[in-house]
C-alpha positions, 0 to 999 in steps of 0.5 A: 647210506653206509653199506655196513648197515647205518641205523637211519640216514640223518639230514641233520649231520655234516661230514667233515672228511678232510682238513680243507673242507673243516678250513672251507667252513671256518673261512665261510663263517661257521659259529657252531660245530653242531652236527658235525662229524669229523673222522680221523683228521689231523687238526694241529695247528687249529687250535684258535678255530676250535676254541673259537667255535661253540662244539656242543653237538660236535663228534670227532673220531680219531683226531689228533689236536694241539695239546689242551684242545681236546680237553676244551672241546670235550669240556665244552660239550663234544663226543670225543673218540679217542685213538686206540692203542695197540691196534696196526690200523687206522678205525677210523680211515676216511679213504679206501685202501690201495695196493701201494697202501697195504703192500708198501715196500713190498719191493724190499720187505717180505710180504710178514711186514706189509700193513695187510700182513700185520693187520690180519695177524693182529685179527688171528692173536689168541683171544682177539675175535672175542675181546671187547676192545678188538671187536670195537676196533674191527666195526669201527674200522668196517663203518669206515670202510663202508663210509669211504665206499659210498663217497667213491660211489657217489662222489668219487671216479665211479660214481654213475657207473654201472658195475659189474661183478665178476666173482670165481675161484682163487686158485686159478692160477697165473699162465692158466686159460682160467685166467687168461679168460677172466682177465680177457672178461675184465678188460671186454666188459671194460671197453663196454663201459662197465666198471669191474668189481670183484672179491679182491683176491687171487685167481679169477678175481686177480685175473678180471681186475687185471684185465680191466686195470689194462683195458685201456692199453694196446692188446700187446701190453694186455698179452704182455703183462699176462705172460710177465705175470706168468713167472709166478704162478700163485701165491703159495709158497710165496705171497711175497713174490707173487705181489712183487711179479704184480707190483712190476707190471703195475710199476710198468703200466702206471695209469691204469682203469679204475677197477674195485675189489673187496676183500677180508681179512677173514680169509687170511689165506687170500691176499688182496690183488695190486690190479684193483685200484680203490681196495674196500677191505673188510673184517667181517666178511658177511657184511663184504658178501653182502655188499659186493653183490648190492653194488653190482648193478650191472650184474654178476658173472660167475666163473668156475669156483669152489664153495665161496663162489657157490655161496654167492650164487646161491646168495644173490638168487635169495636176493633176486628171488625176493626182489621186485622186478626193477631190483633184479640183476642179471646173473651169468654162469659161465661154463655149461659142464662145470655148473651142470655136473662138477657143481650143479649150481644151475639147476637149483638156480633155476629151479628157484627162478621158475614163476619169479621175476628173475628168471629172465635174469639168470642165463648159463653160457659157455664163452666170456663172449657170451657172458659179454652178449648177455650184458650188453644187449 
């Protein structure tokens, strides 16, 4: 199931993902190449095979071949998808973006020359939203991303495993108790056995990531990192020594626990945290709010945020209010006065629940540990 939003799943086609598993299938004896859908492979070197192998049937998106195969192969009765040209990112990526990824040599470089810097740049050109061209690049792009996120989920390090959402303001800002508090939320639902997934930006988010990514380490090495952290406190003015103050601890503390964030482009002012480990980034960013809350089985903590938190409280009681019973997930707001008075989320929310099977999901509590109670028991 591609959580872009497949038309239809069919039992009738094979997802070829790496060059090992297209050499796993000619060496077990394929004839045929019918049904096959092989993404953003690098098939050099290969020629004899395809040739070899009837393609009728066959789609290949963004592979690269030995020159005259891909004539051949579309001569004979494969759907070619070409490369495209002038775009700074791969549509058709088989795999999730990491940190090291999207801020490569961020060490040396500003963060204007990272692969995340170039791409949301390319999305804001005059006239690149409206264009044909852009607009196929970008879907392309988040199919993929919506591909590679269901192989993790089903097949990768987190299949199985219960996620918990942990959503909140990005201007919570490094060195704050706001942040020490998600981060001690993400490392306390960690040692629970929950696997953390946020929007994958700064603030809050960067915080529960963080918190997860170390829950594995010694309480010292957890203080540690958030007192090193502490040296810049956010983003702005610079992205750049902000992602180096991260890039640090993580270069200190290397094999750190699986964690998720998702992302977008969309909010260009939000760049993604170096804490999640597996970076599902999208273009579109209604399709990325609807996903981060379907995957959170285990339910979704809400910290202190502003208008894009409150939107996914109010997103994820529409999906509660008109589920059935087994597909309603708890919802955990964390701070009595904030979501009372500042921004009284909570009695809508209630509100809402009243006469519904979602309200004995919805709680309001004070404490990160109360959060953590309402979880686990």
């Amino acid at each position: 199931m591609n959580r872009t939003g497949a038309l239809s799943p069919s039992p009738r086609t094979l997802d070829v993902e790496s060059v090992a598993r297209f050499d796993e299938l000619v060496k077990a004896g394929a004839r045929s190449l019918h049904g096959w859908h092989a993404q953003s492979l690098d098939l050099r070197g290969r020629s004899r095979e395809l040739k070899a192998l009837d393609p009728r049937g066959a789609v290949f998106l963004g592979c690269t071949f030995d020159n005259g195969v891909e004539e051949s192969l579309r001569s004979r009765g494969a759907l070619i998808f070409p490369q495209l040209g002038g775009v700074p990112f791969n549509p058709y990526r088989a795999s999730l973006y990491s940190a090291q990824e999207l801020y490569e040599d961020i060490a040396t470089e500003e963060y204007e020359s990272t692969l995340d810097a170039r791409v949301y740049q390319w999305s804001i050109l005059p006239g690149r939203r409206g264009s044909l061209d852009s607009t196929l690049a970008a879907a392309l792009h988040d199919h993929a991303i919506g591909d590679a996120l269901d192989e993790l989920l089903e097949h990768g390090v987190l299949a199985g495993k219960k996620l918990v959402g942990v959503m909140g303001g990005h201007a919570a800002q490094r060195g704050t108790s706001e942040f020490a508090d998600a981060a001690r939320l993400g490392r306390l639902l960690a040692q629970s056995g929950f696997t953390v997934a946020t929007g994958g930006g700064p603030g809050a988010m960067e915080a529960a990531n963080l918190g997860a990514y170390l829950s594995g380490m010694p309480d010292a090495d957890s203080a540690a990192a958030l007192q090193a952290l502490g040296a810049v406190l956010g983003f702005r003015p610079s992205v750049t020594a902000w992602a180096r103050q991260a890039a640090a601890v993580v270069e200190r503390y290397p094999q750190g626990t699986a964690t998720l964030g998702i992302p977008t482009w969309f909010y260009g002012h939000e760049p993604p945290n170096l804490f999640a480990t597996h970076i599902a980034k999208y273009f579109a960013n209604s399709v990325r709010e609807a996903i981060l809350l379907e995957l959170c089985n285990g339910g979704v903590v809400y910290l202190p945020g502003a208008a894009g938190t409150v939107q996914e409280i109010f997103q994820d009681a529409c999906e509660n209010y008109y589920g059935t019973p087994e597909t309603v997930t708890p919802m955990v707001l964390v701070g009595r006065d904030y979501w009372v008075r500042d921004f009284p989320a909570w009695p809508m929310v209630q509100s809402l629940a009243e006469g519904r099977p979602m309200a004995d999901r919805i709680f309001l509590v004070d404490t990160i540990e109360d959060a953590l109670a309402v979880l686990t028991r």
